[in-house]
Structures are given as C-alpha cells and as structure tokens.
ZANU-359517 format. One record per atom (N, C-alpha, C): x, y, z. Coordinates in steps of 0.05 Angstrom, whole numbers, plus 5000, padded with zeros to 4 digits. Atoms other than C-alpha are relative to their C-alpha. Last residue first. Example, Ala and Ser with C-alpha at 12.3 -4.5 7.8 and 13.67 -1.06 7.14 Angstrom:
<atoms>
498449764999527349795143498550225014501849765000524649105156501850245000
</atoms>
This chain:
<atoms>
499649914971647405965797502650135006500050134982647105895717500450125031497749894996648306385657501749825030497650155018643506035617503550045014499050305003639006105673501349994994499550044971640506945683500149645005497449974999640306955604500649895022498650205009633206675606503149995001500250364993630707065655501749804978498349954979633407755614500049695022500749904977630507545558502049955020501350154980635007305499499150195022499549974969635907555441499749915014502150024990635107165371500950185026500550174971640707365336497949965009499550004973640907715273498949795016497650014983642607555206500250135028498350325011637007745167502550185023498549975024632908215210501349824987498250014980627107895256502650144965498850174995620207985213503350015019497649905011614908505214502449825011500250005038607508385218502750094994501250265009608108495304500150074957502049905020612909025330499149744987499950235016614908845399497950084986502249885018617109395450499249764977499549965030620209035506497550074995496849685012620209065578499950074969498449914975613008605585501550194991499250325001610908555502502249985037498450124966607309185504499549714994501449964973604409305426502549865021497950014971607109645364498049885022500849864971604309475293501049965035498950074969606309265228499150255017498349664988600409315180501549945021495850034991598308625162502050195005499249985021590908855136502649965000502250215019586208565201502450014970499450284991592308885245498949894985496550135016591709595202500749755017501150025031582909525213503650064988500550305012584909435290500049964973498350265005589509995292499149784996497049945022585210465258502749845014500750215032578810135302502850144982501650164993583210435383498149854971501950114986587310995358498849684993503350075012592810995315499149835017501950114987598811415320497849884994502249835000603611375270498249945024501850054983611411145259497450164999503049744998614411205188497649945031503150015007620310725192499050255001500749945028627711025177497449905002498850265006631510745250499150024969496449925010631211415264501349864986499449835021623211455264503750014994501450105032622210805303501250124979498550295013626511035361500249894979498749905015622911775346502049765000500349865030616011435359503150054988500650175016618011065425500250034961502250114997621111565457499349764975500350324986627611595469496649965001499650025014629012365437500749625000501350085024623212565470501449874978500149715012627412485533497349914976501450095022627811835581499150274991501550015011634011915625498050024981500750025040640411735629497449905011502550145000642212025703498849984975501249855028649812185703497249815008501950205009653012095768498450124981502849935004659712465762498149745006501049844973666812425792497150114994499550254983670412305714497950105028498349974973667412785663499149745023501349904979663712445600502250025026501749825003667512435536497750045018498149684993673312045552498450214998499649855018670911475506501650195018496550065005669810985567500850164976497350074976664311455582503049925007498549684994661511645518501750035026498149935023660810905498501150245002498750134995656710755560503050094991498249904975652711295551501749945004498949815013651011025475501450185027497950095016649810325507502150354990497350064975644710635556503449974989499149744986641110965499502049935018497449885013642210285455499850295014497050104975637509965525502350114980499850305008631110335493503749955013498149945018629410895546500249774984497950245000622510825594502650094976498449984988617711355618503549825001499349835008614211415554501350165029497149995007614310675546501050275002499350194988606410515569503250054996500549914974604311195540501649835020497849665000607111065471499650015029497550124999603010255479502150215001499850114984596510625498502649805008499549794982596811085441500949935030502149904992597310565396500250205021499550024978603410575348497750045016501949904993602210385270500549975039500050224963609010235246497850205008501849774974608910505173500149865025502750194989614610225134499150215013501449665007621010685107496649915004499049815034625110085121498350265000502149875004622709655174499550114974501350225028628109105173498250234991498750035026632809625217498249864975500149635009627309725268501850084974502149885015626408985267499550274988499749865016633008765282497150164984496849835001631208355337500250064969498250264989623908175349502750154979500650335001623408615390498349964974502550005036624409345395501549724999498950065023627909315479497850024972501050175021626909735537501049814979499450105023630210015594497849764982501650385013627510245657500850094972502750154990631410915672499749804982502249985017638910975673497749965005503450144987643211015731498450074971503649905016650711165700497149815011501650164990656811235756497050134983502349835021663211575727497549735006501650264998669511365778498650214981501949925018676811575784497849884990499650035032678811195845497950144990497949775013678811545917500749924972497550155004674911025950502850214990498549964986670711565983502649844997499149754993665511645924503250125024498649965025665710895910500350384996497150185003663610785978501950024975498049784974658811385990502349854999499449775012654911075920502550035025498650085022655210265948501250374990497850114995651610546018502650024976500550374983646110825992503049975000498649984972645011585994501449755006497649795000645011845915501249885029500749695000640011235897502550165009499249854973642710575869499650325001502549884998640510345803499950125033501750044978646710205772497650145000502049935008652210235718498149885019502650184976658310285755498250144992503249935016664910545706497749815016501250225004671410525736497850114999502549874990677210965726499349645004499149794985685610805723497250204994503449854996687310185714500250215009500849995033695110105695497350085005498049775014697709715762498350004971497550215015691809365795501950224985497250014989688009815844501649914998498649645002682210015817501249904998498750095026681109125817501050374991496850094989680109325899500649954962498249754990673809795875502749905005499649855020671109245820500950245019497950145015671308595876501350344981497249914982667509175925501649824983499149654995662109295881503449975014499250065034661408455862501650374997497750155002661508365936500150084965498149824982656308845956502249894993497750144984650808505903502650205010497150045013645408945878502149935024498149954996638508835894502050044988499750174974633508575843503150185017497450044995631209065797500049895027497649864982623909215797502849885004499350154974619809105737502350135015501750074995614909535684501649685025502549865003620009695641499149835011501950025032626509445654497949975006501750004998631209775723498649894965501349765001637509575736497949944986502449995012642009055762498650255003502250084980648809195766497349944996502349915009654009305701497949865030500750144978661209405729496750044990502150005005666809645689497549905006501350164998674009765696497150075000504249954986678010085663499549755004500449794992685510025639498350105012501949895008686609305636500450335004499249655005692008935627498150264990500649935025688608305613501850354987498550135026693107935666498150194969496649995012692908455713499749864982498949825014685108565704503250085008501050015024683407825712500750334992497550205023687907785775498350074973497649955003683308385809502649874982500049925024677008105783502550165003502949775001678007535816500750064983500549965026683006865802497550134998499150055020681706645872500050164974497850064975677406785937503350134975499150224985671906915875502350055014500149954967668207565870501149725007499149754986670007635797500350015019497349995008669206945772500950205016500150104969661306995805503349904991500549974972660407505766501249955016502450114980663907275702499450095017499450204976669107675670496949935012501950074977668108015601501349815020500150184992674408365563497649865024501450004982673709025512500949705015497550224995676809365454499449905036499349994974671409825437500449785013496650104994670609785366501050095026498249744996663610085362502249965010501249805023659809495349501750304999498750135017664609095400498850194972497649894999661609575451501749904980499249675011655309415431502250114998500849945035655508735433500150174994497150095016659008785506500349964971496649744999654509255533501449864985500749785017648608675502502250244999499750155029651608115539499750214983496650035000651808555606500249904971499449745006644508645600503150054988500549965026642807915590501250235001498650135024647907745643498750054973502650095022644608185690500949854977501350164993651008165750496649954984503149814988654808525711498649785008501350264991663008465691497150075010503249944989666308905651500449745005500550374994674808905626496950135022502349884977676209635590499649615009501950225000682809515552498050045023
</atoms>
C-alpha cells in the first residue's frame, strides 16, 4: 500500500487519479493531517499498513514559481520510513541537488527515489485530447514555443508509476524532463488528433471556421472548438484546489 500526501492538493489529486487509473492500490493523507502532534503520517501508515511512502511538494507549472516547500511535511514522511513494513519513499520536488531537504533524505538512510520534474502542464478542457479523434488541432507557433520547455503532468504520473512499480532504481534523483516526446504536438499526436502548425492568418481563417485550436491558457494548454470529454470531471486549478482544500 503506497500512502501520499502533497502539499499541491490539485497536483496530489491528480497522482492519486492516476494511480487509481493504473490500479495502484493507494491511501491519501492530508498535509496538515500528516504533520499533526497526533494521528501523523507515522500512525496513518501503521494503521494502513503501508509499504511506501510518498510525498508530492510543490513544483514547478508553466510559467510560475513554486512556493517553498514545507520542512515539516519532509520530515513527517522520513520518521513515517520508520513504521514497521515501509520500506522506500518517493519525494516529488523541486529542490536543487544542495538544499537542505535532498542531504536529509540522502543521510536518513531510508530507501528513497526523488523525481523533480519540469513545469508541468495541462490539455484543458479535460478530456479533450481523447474527444479529438483523428481532428486537426491547429497549433500556433507561438503557443509550441511557449510549452516547449514544459511536460504535460501524465509525464510526471507515468514516473510516478515506474517508481512505485520497482522499475526505477532506489538512491536516485531522476530529472523528468521535457523531450520531443512531451511536446506539445506529439501530446496531441498520441492521443490520435492530427496536430499542425499554423502561422499567424491560417490560424485566424481556422478560428473564423471552428477549427480546434491550441492557445496559452496560464499552465495549461487549452484547445478551443473542442468540447470537455463525456464523463469527465471538470479539473480544478491549482488555486482553486489549494482553497477547496482550506488553511
């Protein structure tokens, strides 16, 4: 049983949709549950009987900066090592090689696997890349450029998955970043649309004709003339989660 907790509650929400997508038998704990006096995240992984633990921090989405990362939520997930039965922990971060949190989870002596991804994106509005179908998505050159340092957040997810899987070595920092095979275009292209470039009048004259088309929506990618999939969720921004999720 892997038991996560992350101080981005949208982000965290999403590990945990994904991970359920890929039957990965999983338990969330609250933040501020985790670092309490009380009923942390130590008691929460005896009673779930956990084997992993999992620790999502804030990190970086397109075009903003990650707020700190809390010292108490690092150190609740190094003492929860130490419940009978755990036996790695997974710290998704944005922390560089020297900072404090790394040298600490390097000298704790639990098996650890620490993923930094770059700025994350999302294809908005949800399910769209699935609704597309074999569609054209007209991309402007200036919206490819704007994302072609960024990953969409199922790259992170798919690290994630290789991690608690057993398939990335323990005692690493893996740096997931942005390839050609995260770019904008081949996101589009996997999901079965037909992405294309098109300059400055060939996108206006496919906007005038309902052609879906890609433009910067802040972090997210957001294809316009193309509807939300049946049966998905609305997402929620990262602000909004962080309210919903309260002080």
């Amino acid at each position: 049983m892997l038991l996560i907790t992350g101080e981005d509650p949208a982000l965290t929400e999403q590990v945990c949709d994904g991970l359920s997508q890929r039957g990965i038998a999983h338990s969330r704990v609250d933040a501020a549950h985790a670092t309490a006096e009380r009923g942390n995240l130590f008691q929460a992984a005896l009673d779930a009987r956990a084997t992993a633990i999992a620790v999502i921090e804030p990190v970086p989405w397109r075009g903003a900066t990650p707020p700190s990362p809390s010292a108490g939520l690092l150190a609740a997930a190094l003492s929860a090592t130490r419940a009978p039965g755990v036996t790695s922990l997974l710290v998704v971060t944005s922390r560089p090689d020297g900072d404090e949190g790394i040298r600490r989870i390097r000298r704790d002596g639990a098996p650890y696997i620490v993923l930094r991804p770059a700025p994350l994106f999302r294809v908005l509005p949800p399910g769209a890349a699935r609704a597309l179908g074999d569609r054209r998505v007209l991309i402007p050159p200036e919206v490819a450029e704007a994302f072609k340092d960024a990953i969409p957040v199922e790259a992170l997810l798919a690290a994630i998955a290789k991690a608690v899987s057993g398939e990335t070595p323990q005692g690493k920092i893996v740096d997931v970043a942005a390839s050609p095979e995260t770019s904008v275009l081949e996101v589009l292209a996997r999901a079965g649309a037909r992405p294309e470039l098109a300059r400055g009048l060939r996108s206006r004259i496919g906007r005038w004709f309902g052609q879906a088309i890609a433009r910067v929506d802040g972090a997210d990618l957001r294809i316009d003339g193309v509807a939300a999939g049946a049966g998905e969720a609305p997402q929620r921004t990262p602000a909004e989660a962080m309210a919903a999720a309260g002080p």
